[in-house]
C-alpha positions as CSV (number, residue, x, y, z in Angstrom):
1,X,-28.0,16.1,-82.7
2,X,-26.5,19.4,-84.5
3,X,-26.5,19.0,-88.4
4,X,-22.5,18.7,-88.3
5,X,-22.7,15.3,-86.4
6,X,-25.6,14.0,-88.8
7,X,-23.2,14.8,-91.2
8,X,-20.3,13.1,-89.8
9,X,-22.2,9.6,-89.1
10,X,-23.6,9.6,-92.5
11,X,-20.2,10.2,-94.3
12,X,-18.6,7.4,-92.7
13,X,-17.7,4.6,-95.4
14,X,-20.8,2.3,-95.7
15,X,-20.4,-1.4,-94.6
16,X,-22.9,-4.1,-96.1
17,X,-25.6,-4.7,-93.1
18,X,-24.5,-1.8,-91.1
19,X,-26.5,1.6,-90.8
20,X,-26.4,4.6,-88.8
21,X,-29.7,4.4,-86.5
22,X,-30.7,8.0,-86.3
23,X,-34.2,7.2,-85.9
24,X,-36.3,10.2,-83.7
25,X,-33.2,12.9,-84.4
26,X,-34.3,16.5,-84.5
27,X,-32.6,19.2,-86.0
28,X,-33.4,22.9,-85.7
29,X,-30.6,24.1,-88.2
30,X,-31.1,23.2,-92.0
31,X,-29.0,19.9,-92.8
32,X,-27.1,20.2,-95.9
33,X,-26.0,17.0,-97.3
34,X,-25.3,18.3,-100.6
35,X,-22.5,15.9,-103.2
36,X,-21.8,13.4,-100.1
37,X,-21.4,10.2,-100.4
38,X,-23.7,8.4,-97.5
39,X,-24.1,5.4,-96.1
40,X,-27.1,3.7,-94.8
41,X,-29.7,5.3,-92.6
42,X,-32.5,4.7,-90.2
43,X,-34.4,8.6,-89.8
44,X,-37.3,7.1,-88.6
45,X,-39.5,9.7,-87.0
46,X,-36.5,12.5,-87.8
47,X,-37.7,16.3,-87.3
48,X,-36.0,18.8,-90.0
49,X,-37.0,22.3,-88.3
50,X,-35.2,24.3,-91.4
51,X,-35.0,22.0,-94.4
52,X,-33.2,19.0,-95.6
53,X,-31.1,19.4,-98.7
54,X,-28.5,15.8,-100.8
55,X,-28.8,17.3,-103.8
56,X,-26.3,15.9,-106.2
57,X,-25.3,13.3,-103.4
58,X,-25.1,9.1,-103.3
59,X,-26.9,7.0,-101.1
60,X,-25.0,3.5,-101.0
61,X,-27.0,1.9,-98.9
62,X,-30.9,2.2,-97.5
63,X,-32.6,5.5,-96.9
64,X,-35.0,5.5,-94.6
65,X,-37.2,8.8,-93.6
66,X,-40.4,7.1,-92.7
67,X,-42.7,9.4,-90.7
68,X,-40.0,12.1,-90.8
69,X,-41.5,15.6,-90.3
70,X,-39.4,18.4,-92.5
71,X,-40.0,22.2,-91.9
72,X,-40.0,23.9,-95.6
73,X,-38.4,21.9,-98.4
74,X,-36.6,18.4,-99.3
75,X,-34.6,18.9,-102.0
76,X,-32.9,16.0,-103.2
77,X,-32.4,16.9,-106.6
78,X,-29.7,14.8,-108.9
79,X,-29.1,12.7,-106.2
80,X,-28.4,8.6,-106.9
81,X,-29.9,6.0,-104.4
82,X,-28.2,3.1,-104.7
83,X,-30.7,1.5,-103.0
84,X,-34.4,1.9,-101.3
85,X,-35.7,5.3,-100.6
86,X,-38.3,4.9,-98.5
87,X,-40.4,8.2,-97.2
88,X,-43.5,6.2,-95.8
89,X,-45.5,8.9,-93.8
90,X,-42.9,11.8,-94.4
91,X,-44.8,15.4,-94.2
92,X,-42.3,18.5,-96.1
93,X,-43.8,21.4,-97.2
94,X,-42.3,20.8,-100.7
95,X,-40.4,17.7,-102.2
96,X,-37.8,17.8,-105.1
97,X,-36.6,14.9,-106.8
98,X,-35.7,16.4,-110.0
99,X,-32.8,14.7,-111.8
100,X,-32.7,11.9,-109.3
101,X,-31.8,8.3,-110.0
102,X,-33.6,5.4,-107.8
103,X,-32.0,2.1,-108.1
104,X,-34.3,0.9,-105.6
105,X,-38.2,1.3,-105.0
106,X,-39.1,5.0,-104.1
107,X,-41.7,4.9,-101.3
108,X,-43.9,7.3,-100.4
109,X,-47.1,5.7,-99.5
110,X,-49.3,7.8,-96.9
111,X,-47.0,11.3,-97.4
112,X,-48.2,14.4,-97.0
113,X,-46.5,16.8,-99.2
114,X,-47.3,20.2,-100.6
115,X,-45.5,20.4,-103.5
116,X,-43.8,17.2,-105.5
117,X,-41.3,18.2,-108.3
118,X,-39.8,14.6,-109.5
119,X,-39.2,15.6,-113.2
120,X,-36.8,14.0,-115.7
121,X,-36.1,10.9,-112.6
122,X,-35.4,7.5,-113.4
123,X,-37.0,4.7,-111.3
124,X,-35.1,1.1,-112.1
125,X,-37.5,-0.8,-109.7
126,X,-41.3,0.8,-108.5
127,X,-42.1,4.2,-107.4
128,X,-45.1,3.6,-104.6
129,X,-47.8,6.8,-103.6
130,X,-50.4,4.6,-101.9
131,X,-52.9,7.3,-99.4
132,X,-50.7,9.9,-100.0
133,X,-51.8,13.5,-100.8
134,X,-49.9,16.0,-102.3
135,X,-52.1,19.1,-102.0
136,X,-50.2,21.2,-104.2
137,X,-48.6,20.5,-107.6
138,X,-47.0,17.4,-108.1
139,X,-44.5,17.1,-111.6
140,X,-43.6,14.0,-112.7
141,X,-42.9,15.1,-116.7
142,X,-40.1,13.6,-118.1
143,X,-39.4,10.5,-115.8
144,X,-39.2,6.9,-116.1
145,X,-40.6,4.3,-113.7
146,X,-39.0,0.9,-115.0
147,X,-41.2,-1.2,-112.4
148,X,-44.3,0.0,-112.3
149,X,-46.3,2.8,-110.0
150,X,-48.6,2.1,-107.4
151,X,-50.9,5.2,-106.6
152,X,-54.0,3.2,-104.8
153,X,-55.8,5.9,-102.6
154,X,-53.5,8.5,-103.4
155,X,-54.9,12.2,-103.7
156,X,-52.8,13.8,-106.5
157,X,-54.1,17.3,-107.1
158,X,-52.6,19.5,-110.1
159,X,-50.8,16.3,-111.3
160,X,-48.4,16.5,-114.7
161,X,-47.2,13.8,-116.4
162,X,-46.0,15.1,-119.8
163,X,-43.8,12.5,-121.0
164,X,-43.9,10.2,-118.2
165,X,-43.0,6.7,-119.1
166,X,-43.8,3.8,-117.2
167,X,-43.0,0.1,-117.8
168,X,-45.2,-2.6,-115.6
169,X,-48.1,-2.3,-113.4
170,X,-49.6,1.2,-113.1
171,X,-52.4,2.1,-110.7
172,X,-54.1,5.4,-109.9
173,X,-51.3,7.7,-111.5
């Protein structure tokens, strides 16, 4: 699948209970998603060879990236999720959440990520890090979690929390 018809199934107007089912896609070319509005997605499994980027876009529906491999960076900086992002198992170089508003839960239990940056985000329901390790920096200064934070098993090296505010259960963060 080229990066252009990614594009043009995701920017389709969403329908409650439909979703595009992209799961095991693989794109060599960097996808650039970048102030769309997108509808729901199954990425299940996905390969990014040069980088995903939504920054500044809206997810409507679910975002699913479980066990999605990503060459170099995820940037999805200022971008609103209307509802769940989950990023069970993803492995990215380096992850940027910066700015971003999660109306859902933001999953990303057994990751492997090299760098987080998730500064100044807002969380409305629980952000979830179970077994995953970020080997690098991970940033969460700044950001609210609204229903709590799960981080059971997780390895966080070079964490920062400056200002982090979190409202329910918290667990190894």
């Amino acid at each position: 699948m080229t990066p252009d018809a990614l594009t043009d199934s995701l920017t389709r107007p969403w329908a409650h209970g439909e979703h595009a089912e992209l799961a095991g896609a693989s794109f060599d070319a960097p996808v650039v998603l970048d102030d769309k509005v997108l509808r729901s997605f199954d990425l299940t499994g996905a390969r990014f060879g040069a980088g995903l980027s939504a920054q500044r876009a809206v997810f409507r529906g679910m975002a699913w990236l479980h066990r999605a491999e990503v060459t170099g960076k995820v940037d999805l900086s200022d971008a609103v999720f209307r509802s769940d992002l989950r990023m069970d198992g993803l492995v990215c170089d380096t992850l940027i959440l910066s700015g971003a508003e999660f109306q859902g839960v933001l999953t990303l239990d057994r990751a492997r990520i090299g760098t987080l940056i998730a500064r100044d985000c807002i969380c409305l329901a629980n952000l979830s890090l179970a077994g995953a390790r970020i080997t690098g920096h991970a940033d969460f200064s700044g950001s609210e979690v609204l229903g709590g934070a799960w981080a059971d098993g997780a390895e966080l090296h070079a964490l920062e929390q400056v200002g982090m505010v979190v409202d329910g259960r918290r667990t190894g963060l």
